[in-house]
C-alpha positions in Angstrom: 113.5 -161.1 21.3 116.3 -158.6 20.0 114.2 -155.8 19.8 113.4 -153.1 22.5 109.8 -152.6 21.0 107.2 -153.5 18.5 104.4 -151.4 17.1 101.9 -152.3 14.2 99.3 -149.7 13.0 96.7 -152.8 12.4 95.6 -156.1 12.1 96.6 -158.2 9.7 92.7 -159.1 8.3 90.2 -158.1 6.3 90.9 -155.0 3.5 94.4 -154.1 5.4 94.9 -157.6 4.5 93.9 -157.1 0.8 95.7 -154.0 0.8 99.1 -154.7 1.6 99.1 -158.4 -0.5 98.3 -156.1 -3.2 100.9 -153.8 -2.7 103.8 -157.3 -1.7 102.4 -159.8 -4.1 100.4 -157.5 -6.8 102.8 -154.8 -7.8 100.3 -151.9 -6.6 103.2 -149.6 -6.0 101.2 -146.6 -5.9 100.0 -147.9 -2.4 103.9 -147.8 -0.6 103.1 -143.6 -0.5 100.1 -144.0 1.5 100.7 -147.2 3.9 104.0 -144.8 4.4 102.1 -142.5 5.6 100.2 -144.8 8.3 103.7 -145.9 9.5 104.8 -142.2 9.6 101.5 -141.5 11.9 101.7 -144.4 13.9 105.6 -143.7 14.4 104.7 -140.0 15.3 102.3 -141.3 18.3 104.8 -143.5 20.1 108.2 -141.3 21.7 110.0 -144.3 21.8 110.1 -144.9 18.0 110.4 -140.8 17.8 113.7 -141.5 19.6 114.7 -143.9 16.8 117.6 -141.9 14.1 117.6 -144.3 11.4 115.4 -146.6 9.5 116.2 -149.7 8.4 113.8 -152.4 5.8 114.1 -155.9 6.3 116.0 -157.1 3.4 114.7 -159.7 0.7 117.4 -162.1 -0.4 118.8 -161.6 -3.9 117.0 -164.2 -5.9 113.3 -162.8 -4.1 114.4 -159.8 -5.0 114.7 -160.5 -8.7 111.4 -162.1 -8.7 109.3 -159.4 -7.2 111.2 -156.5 -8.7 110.9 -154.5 -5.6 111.6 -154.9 -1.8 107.9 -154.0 -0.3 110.0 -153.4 3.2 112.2 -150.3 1.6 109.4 -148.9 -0.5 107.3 -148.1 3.1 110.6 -146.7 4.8 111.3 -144.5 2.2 107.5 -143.3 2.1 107.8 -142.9 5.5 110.8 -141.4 5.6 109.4 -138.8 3.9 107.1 -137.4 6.6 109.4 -138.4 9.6 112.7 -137.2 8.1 114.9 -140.0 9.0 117.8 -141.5 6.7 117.2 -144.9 5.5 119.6 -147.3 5.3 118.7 -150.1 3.3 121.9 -151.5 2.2 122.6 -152.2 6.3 121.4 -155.3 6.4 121.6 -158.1 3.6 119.8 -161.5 3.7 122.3 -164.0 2.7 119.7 -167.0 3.3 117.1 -167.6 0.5 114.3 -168.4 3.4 111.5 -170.3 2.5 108.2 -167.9 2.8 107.4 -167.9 7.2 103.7 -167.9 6.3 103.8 -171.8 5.2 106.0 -172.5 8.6 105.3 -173.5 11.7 106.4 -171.9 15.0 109.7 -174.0 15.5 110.3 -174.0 11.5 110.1 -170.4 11.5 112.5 -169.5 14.1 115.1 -171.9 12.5 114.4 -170.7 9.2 115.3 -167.5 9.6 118.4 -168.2 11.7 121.6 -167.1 10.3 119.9 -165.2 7.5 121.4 -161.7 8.1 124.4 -159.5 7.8 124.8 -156.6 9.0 127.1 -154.1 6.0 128.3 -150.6 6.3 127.4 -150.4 9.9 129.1 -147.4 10.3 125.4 -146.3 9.5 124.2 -147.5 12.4 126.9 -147.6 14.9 125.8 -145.9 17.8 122.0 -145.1 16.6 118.7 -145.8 18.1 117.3 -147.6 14.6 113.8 -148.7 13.7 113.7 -151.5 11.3 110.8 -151.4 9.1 108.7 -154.7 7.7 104.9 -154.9 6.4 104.0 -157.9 8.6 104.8 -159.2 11.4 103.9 -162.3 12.8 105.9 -164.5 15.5 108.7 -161.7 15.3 111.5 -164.0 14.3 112.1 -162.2 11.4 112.7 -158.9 12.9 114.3 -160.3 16.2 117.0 -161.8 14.2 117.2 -158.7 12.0 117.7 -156.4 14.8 120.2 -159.4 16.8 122.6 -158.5 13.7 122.0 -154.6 14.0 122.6 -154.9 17.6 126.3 -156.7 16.9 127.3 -154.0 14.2 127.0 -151.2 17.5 123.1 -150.3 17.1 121.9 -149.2 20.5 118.6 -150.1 20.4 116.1 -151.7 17.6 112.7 -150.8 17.6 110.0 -152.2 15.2 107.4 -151.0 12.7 105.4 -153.0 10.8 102.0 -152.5 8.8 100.1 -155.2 10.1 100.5 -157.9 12.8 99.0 -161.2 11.9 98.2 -162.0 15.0 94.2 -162.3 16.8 93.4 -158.8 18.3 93.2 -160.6 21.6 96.9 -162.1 21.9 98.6 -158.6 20.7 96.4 -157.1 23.7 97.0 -159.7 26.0 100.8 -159.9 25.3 100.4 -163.6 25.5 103.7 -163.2 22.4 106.5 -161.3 23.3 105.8 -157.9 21.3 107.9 -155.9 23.9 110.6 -156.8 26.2 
């Protein structure tokens, strides 16, 4: 993995569950202000994300972007932002691969489906920066370890990870049986 560290503030189950789909796949904006401010809290209890000096989303292609009308990655950063007061730089990183959806994947699929699906732009934003990219779930952490791979070559020092959820069992995140740190 790309990434120096990865931090959720919950499990991916249950009403969080319910909460962010309605928020990604229900257009319940009104929820990006206060899962924002869960990030912001959970940021504001670990120093190494405190460290962090820019936020970056995870990009949606183009197309998925169209479709959905919003990027649910950017709408948390910037609520977050609010309370942390870090810039936000979501025109860093572009997703030039239309990927299929990582939920219908399976482990191998998943890491070769988001291969290659990232470019790093105006990385003068970056360059040199502690950045924490920003994403609602995370899973197998392909997504974000290719995210922060490309944020890494444009001269990022270091990529740290927030996400809402983690859609792992409770008892592999504890265990560490998948690689959440390095």
């Amino acid at each position: 993995m790309f990434y120096q560290s990865a931090r959720a503030v919950g499990l991916y189950k249950d009403y969080f569950r319910q909460i962010i789909l309605a928020l990604k796949y229900f257009g319940r904006l009104e929820l990006a202000e206060p899962l924002g401010g869960l990030l912001a809290a959970r940021f504001e209890d670990e120093p190494e994300l405190c460290r962090t000096q820019a936020i970056v989303p995870v990009p949606l292609h183009l197309h998925r972007l169209a479709r959905r009308g919003f990027n649910q990655a950017e709408l948390l950063a910037r609520a977050m932002a609010k309370t942390v007061r870090r810039p936000v730089f979501s025109d860093t990183l572009e997703r030039i691969k239309a990927t299929k959806a990582q939920n219908q994947l399976t482990l191998e699929e998943r890491r070769s489906n988001v291969a290659g699906a990232f470019v790093a732009a105006n990385t003068g934003q970056i360059r040199g920066r502690r950045v924490l990219l920003v994403d609602d779930i995370m899973t197998t952490g392909f997504t974000v370890s290719e995210c922060a791979r490309v944020l890494l070559a444009a001269g990022a020092t270091e990529v740290h990870v927030l996400t809402l959820a983690v859609g792992v069992v409770e008892e592999q995140w504890l265990a560490g049986i998948l690689p959440m740190d390095n």
